[in-house]
Chimera marker file (.cmm) of the C-alpha trace (Angstrom):
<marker_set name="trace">
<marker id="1" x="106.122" y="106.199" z="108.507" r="1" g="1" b="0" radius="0.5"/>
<marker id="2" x="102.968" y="104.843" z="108.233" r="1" g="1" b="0" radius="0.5"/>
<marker id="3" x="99.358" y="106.778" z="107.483" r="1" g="1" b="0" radius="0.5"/>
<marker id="4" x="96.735" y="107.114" z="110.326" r="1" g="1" b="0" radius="0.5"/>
<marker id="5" x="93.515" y="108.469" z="111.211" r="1" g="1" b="0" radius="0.5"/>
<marker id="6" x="91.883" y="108.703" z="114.866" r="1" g="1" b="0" radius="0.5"/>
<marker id="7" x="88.034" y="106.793" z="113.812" r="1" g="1" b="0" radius="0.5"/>
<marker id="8" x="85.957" y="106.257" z="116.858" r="1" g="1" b="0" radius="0.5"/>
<marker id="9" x="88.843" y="106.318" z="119.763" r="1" g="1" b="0" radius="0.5"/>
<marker id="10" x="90.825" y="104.224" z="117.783" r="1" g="1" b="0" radius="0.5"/>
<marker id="11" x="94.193" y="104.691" z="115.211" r="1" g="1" b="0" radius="0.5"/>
<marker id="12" x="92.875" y="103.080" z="111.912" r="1" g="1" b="0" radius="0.5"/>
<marker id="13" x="95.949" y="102.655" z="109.578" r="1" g="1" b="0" radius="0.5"/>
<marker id="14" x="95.409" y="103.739" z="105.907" r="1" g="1" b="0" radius="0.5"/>
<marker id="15" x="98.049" y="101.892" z="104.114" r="1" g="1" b="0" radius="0.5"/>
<marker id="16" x="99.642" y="98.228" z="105.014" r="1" g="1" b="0" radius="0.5"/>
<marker id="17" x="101.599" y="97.607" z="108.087" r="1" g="1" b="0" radius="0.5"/>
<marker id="18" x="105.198" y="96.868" z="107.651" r="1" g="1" b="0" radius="0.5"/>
<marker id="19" x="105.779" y="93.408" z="107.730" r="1" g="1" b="0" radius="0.5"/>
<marker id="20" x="108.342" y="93.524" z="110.471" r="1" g="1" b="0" radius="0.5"/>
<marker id="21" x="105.543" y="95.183" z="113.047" r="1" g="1" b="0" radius="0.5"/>
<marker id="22" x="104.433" y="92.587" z="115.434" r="1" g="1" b="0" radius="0.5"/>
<marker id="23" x="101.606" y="92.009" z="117.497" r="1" g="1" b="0" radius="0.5"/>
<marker id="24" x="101.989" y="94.327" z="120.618" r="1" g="1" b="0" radius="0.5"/>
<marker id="25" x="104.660" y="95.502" z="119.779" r="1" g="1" b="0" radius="0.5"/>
<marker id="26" x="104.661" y="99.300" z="121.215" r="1" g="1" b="0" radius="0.5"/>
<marker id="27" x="104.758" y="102.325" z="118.791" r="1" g="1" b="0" radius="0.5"/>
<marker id="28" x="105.230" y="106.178" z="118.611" r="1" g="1" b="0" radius="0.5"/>
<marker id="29" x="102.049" y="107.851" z="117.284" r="1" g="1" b="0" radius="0.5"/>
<marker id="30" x="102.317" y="112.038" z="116.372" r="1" g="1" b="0" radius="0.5"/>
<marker id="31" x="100.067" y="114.004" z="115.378" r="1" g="1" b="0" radius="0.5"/>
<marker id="32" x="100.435" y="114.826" z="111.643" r="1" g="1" b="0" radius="0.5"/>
<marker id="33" x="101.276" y="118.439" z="110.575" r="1" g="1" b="0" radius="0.5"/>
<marker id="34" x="98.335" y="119.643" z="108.221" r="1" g="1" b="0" radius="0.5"/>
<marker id="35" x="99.119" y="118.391" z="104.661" r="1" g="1" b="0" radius="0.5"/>
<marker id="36" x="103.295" y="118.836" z="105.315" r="1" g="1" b="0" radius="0.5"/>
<marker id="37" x="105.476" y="116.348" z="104.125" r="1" g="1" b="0" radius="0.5"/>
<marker id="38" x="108.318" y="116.019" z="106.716" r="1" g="1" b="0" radius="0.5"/>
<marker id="39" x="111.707" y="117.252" z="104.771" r="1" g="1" b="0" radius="0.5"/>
<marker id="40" x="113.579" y="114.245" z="106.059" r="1" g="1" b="0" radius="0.5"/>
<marker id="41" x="110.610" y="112.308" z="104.002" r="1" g="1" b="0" radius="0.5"/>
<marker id="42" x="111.169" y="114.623" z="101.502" r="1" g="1" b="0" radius="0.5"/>
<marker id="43" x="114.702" y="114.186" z="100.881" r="1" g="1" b="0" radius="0.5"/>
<marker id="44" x="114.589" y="110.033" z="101.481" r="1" g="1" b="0" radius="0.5"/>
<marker id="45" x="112.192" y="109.612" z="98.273" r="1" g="1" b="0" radius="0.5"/>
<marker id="46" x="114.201" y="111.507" z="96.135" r="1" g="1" b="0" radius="0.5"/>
<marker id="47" x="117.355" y="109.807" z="97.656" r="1" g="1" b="0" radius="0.5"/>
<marker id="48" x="115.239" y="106.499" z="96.414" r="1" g="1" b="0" radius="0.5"/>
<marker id="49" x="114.213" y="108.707" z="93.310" r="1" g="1" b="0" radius="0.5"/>
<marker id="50" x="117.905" y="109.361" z="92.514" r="1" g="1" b="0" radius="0.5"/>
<marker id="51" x="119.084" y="105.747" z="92.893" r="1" g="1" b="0" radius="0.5"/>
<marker id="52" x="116.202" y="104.126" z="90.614" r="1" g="1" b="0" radius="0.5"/>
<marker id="53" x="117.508" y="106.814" z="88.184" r="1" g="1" b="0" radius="0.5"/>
<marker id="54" x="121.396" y="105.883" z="88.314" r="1" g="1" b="0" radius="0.5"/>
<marker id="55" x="120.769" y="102.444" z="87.474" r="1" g="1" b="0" radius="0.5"/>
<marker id="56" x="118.152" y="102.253" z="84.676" r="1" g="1" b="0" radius="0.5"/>
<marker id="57" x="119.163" y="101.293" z="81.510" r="1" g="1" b="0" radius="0.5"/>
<marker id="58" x="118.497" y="102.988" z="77.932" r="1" g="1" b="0" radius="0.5"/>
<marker id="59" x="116.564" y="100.103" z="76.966" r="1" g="1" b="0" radius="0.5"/>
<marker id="60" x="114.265" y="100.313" z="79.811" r="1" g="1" b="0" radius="0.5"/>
<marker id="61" x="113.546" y="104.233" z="79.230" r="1" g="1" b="0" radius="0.5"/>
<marker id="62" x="112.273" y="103.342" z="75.699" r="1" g="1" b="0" radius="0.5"/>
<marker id="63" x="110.270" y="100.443" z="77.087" r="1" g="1" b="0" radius="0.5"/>
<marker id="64" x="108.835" y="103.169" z="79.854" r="1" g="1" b="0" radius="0.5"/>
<marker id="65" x="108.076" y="106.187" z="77.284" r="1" g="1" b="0" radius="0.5"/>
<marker id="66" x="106.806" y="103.616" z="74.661" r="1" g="1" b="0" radius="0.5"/>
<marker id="67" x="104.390" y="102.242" z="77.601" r="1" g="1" b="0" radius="0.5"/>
<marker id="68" x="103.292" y="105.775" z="78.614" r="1" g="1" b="0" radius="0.5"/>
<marker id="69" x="102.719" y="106.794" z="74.913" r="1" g="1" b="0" radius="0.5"/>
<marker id="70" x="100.241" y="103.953" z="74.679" r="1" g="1" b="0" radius="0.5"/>
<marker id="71" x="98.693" y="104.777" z="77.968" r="1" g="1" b="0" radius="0.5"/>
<marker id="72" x="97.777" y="108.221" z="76.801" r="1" g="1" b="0" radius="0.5"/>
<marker id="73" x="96.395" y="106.914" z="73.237" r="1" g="1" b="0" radius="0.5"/>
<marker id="74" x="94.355" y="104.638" z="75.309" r="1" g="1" b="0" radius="0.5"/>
<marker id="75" x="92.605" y="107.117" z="77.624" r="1" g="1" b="0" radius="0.5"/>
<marker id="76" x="92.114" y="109.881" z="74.493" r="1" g="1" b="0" radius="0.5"/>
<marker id="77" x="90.396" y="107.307" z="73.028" r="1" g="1" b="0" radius="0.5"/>
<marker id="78" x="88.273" y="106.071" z="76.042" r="1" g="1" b="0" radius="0.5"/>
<marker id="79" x="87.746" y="109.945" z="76.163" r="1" g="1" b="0" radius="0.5"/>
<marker id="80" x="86.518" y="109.969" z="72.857" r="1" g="1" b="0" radius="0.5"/>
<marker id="81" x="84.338" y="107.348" z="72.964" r="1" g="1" b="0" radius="0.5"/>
<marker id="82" x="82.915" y="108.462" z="75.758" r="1" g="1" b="0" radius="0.5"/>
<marker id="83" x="81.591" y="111.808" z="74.740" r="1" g="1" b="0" radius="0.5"/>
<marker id="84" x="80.666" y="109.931" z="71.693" r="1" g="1" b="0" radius="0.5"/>
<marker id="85" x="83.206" y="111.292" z="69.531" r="1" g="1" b="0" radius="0.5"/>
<marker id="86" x="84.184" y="108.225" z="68.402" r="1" g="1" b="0" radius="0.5"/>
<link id1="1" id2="2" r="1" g="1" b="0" radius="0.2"/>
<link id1="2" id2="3" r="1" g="1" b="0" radius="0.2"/>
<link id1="3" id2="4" r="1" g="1" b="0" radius="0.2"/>
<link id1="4" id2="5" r="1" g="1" b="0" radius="0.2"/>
<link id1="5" id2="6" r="1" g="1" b="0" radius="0.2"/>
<link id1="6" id2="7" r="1" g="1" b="0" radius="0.2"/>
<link id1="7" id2="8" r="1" g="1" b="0" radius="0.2"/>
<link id1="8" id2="9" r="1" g="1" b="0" radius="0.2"/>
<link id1="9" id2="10" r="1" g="1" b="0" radius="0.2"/>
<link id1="10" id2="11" r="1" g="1" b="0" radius="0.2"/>
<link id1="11" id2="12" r="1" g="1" b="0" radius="0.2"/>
<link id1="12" id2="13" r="1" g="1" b="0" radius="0.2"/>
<link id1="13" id2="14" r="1" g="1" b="0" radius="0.2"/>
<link id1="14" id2="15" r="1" g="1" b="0" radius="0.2"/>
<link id1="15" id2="16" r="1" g="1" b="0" radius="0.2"/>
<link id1="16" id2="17" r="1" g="1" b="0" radius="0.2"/>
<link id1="17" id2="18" r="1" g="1" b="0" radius="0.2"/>
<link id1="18" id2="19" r="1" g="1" b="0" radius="0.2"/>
<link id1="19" id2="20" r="1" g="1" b="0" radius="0.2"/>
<link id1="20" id2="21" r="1" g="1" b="0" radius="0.2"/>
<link id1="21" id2="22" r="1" g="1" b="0" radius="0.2"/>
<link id1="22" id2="23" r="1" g="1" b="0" radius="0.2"/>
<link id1="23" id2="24" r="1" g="1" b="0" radius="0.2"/>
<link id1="24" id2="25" r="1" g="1" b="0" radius="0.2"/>
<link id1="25" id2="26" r="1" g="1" b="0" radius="0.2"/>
<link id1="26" id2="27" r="1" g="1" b="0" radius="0.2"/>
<link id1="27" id2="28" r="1" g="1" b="0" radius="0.2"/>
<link id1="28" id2="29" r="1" g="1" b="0" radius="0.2"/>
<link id1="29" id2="30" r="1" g="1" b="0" radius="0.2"/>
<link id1="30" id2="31" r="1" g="1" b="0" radius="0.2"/>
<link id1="31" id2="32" r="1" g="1" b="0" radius="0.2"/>
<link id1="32" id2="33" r="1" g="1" b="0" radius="0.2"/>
<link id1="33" id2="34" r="1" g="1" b="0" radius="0.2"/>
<link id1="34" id2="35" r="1" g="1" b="0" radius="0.2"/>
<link id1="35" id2="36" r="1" g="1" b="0" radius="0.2"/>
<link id1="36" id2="37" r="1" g="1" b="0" radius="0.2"/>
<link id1="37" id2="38" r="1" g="1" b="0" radius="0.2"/>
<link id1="38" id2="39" r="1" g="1" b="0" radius="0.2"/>
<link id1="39" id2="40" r="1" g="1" b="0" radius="0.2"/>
<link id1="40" id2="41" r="1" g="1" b="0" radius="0.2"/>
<link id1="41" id2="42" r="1" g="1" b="0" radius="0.2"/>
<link id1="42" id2="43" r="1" g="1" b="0" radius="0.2"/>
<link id1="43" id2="44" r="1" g="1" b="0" radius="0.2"/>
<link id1="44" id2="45" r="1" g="1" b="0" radius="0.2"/>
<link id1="45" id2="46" r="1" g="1" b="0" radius="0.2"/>
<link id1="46" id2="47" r="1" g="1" b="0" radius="0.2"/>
<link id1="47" id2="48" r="1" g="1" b="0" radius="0.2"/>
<link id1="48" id2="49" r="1" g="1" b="0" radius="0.2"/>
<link id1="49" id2="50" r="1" g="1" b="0" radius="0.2"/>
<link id1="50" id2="51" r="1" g="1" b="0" radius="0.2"/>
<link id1="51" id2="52" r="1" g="1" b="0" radius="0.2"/>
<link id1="52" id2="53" r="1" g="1" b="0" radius="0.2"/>
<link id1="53" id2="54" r="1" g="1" b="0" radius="0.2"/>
<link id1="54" id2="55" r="1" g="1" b="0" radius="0.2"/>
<link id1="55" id2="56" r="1" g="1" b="0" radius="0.2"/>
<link id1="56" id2="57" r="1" g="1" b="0" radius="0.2"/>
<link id1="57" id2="58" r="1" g="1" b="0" radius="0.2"/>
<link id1="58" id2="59" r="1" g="1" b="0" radius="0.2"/>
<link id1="59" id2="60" r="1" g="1" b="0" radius="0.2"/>
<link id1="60" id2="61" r="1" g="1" b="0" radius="0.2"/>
<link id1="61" id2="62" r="1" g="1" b="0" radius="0.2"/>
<link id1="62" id2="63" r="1" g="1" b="0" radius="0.2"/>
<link id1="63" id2="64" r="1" g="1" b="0" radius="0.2"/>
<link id1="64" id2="65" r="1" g="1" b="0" radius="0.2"/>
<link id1="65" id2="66" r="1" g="1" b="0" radius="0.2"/>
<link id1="66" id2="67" r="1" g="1" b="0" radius="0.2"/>
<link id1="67" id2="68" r="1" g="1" b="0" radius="0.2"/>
<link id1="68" id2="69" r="1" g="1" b="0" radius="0.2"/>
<link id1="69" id2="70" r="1" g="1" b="0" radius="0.2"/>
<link id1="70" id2="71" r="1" g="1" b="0" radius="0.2"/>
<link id1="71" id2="72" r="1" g="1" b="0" radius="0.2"/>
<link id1="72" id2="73" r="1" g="1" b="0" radius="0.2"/>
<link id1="73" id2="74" r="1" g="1" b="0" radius="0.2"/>
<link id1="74" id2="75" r="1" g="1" b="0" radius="0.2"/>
<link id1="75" id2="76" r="1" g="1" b="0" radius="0.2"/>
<link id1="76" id2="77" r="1" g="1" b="0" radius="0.2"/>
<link id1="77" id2="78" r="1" g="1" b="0" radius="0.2"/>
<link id1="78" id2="79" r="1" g="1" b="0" radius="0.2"/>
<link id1="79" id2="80" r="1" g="1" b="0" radius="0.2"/>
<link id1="80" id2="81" r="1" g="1" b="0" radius="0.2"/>
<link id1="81" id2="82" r="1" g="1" b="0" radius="0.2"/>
<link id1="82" id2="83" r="1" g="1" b="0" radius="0.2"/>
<link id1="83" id2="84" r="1" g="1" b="0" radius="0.2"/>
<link id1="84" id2="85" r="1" g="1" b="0" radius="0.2"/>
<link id1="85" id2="86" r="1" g="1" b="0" radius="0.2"/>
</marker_set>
């Protein structure tokens, strides 16, 4: 489902089209429910979620923590610096 917001008369998209969308091609547009996430959306993202999951590998998870470790070292210290700390 894509993102949408009524601007001047118009639907502006606020994220890419799918590629497979053609020009003219027709579409069903509905009116968002105020900051709800559908439960079918819900559930389909942690389908995707659960599938990622199943087939990582060990090796990968270090590679991920190790790159998130760093991550946080580098904003504490761009933290630091900032409020002259460092």
């Amino acid at each position: 489902m894509v993102k949408a917001v009524v601007s001047r008369g118009e639907i502006r998209p606020l994220e890419p089209l799918p590629a497979d969308w053609q020009e003219g091609q027709q579409l069903r547009v509905e009116k968002a429910d105020d900051g709800e996430t559908p439960l079918e959306e819900i559930d389909r993202d942690f389908a995707v979620l659960a599938t990622l999951c199943e087939t990582s590998e060990p090796a990968d998870e270090e590679q991920l923590e190790r790159a998130l470790q760093e991550a946080r070292r580098q904003a504490k210290e761009q933290v630091r610096r900032h409020m002259g700390l460092a």
